[in-house]
N, C-alpha and C positions, 0 to 999 in steps of 0.2 A: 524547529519548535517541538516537533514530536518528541524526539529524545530527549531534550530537557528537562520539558513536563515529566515524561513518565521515571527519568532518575530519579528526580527530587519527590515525584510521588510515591514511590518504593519505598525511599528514605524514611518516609511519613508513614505509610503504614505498612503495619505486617505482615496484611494478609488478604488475597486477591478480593474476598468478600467484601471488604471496604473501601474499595474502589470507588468514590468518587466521582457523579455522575456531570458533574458542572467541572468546566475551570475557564477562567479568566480569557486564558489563554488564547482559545480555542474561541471567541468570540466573532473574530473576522471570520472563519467560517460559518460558523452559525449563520452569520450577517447575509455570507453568499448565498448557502443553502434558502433565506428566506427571500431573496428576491429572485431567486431560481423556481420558488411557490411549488418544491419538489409535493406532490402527491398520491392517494394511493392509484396506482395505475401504473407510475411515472417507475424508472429502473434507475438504480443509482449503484455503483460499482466503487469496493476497495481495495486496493489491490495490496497487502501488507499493511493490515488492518492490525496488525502488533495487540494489544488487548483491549482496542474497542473502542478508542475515545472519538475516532472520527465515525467510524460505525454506528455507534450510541446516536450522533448527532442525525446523521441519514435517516436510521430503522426511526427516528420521534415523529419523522415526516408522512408517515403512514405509506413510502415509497418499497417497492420490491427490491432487497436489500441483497447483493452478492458481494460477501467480506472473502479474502482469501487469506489465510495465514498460515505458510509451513512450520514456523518453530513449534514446535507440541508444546510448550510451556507455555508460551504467549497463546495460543491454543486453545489451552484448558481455559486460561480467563476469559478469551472471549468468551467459550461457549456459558460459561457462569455469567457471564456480565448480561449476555444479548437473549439469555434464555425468554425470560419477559415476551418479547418481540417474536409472533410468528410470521410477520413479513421479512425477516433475515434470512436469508439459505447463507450460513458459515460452512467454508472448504477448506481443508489444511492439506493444500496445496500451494504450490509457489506457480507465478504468471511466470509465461517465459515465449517465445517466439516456436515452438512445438511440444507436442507431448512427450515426457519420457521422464526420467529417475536423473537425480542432481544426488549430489555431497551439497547439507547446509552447512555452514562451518560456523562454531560459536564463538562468542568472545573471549578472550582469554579470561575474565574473571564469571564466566556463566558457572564455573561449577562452587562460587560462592551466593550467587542467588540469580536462577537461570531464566527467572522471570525480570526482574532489572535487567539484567544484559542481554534478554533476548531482541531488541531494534537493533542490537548492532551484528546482529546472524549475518551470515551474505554469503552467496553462490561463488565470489572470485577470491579463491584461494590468497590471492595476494594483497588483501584488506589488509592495513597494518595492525587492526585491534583484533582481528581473530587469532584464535588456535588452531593453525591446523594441521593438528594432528586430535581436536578435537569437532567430530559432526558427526551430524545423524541423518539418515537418508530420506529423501522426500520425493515425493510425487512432484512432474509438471506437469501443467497444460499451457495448452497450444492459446493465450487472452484473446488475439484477433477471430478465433476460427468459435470460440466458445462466445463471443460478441452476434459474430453475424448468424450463430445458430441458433438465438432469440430471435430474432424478425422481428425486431422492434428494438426503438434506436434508445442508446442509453444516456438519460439526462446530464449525469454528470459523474465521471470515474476520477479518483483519487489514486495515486500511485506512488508508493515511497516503495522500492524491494532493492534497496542496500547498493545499486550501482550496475545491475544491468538494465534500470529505465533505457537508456539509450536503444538498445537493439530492439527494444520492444515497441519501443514508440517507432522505429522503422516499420518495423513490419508491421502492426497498425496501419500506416501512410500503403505500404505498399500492396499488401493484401483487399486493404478498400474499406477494413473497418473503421480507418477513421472517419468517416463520411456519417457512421450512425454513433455517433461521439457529440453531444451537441458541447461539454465541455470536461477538458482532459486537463487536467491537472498534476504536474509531478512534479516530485521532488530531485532534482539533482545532486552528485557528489562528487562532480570535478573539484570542486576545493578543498576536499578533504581527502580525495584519491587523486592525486597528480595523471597516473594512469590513464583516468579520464579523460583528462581535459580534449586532447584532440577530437575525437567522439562527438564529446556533447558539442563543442564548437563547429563542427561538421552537420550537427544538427541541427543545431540557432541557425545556418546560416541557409539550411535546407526550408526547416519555416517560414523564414522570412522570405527569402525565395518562391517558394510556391503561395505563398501569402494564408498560410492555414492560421485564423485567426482564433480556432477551437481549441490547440493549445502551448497553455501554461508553462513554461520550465521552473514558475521561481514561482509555486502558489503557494508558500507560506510567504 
């Protein structure tokens, strides 16, 4: 859903200032956020927060807002977009299973407009849309450890980061943060990365298994 929206929004305008605070789209969340009755007090987390649209929706809730986004270009629009909102803390960093310095690798048409092709950025060299021999270096942090050193559990986390969800939602389970997780929501890309698929299916089947009904693999 995310990429969609934001190509054909691109397509539409110019220039990140017109950004478009509504879409259609985005309505089923919205829906969830309101019966979630996210507010202010309440922490809500996005992990590859791309230039805002699910962000925008969070920070309206009056909730303490943690957006993460390493592509510097998708980047600069959040920080244009979410300026408004002083319950946002925006990071341009990428979530990851520990601290340390990545290669983000862009898509092979970002150096025609590096804000449209910045959702399809990703950490695994072996994306079939990226360049890589085109990226830029970025900051991780450790999501579980930077979770449980709020002391207070976070309402609901969004997570789209291009194809290493899997490892991170492990270590979430494993480290104990998913426990302050009341609802975890990501996006998967074994259908679009074959790579995947054994992973995430070792994953579904770890969920179900343990019966963690907190989260999501398919929340759009």
């Amino acid at each position: 859903m995310t990429k969609r929206w934001l190509a054909k929004l691109v397509s539409t305008f110019s220039t990140p200032s017109r950004l478009p605070k509504e879409k259609e789209d985005f309505q089923p969340f919205k829906e969830f956020i309101k019966s979630q009755r996210l507010k202010p007090g309440d922490i809500a987390i996005d992990c590859g927060a791309g230039v805002g649209e699910i962000t925008e929706v969070m920070a309206m809730s009056g909730a303490q807002v943690f957006a993460f986004e390493p592509n510097p270009y998708a980047y600069q629009v959040l920080c244009e977009r979410l300026a408004q909102y002083p319950n946002v803390q925006l990071i341009n960093k990428g979530v990851h299973t520990h601290n340390g310095a990545s290669r983000l690798y862009l898509h092979k048409q970002a150096a025609e407009d590096p804000v449209k092709w910045s959702t399809a950025s990703s950490l695994l060299v072996f994306k079939r849309n990226i360049n890589p021999q085109n990226f830029v270096e970025i900051e991780l942090i450790d999501l579980a450890q930077f979770i449980l050193h709020l002391q207070q559990d976070v309402k609901v986390l969004k997570m789209d980061v291009e194809g290493i969800e899997c490892p991170i939602v492990n270590h979430l389970i494993d480290s104990g943060a998913i426990q302050h997780i009341r609802h975890l929501l990501v996006e998967t890309h074994d259908q679009r990365i074959p790579e995947l698929k054994e992973e995430t299916d070792a994953l579904r089947l770890r969920i179900q298994r343990e019966r963690r009904h907190n989260i999501n693999l398919d929340w759009y």
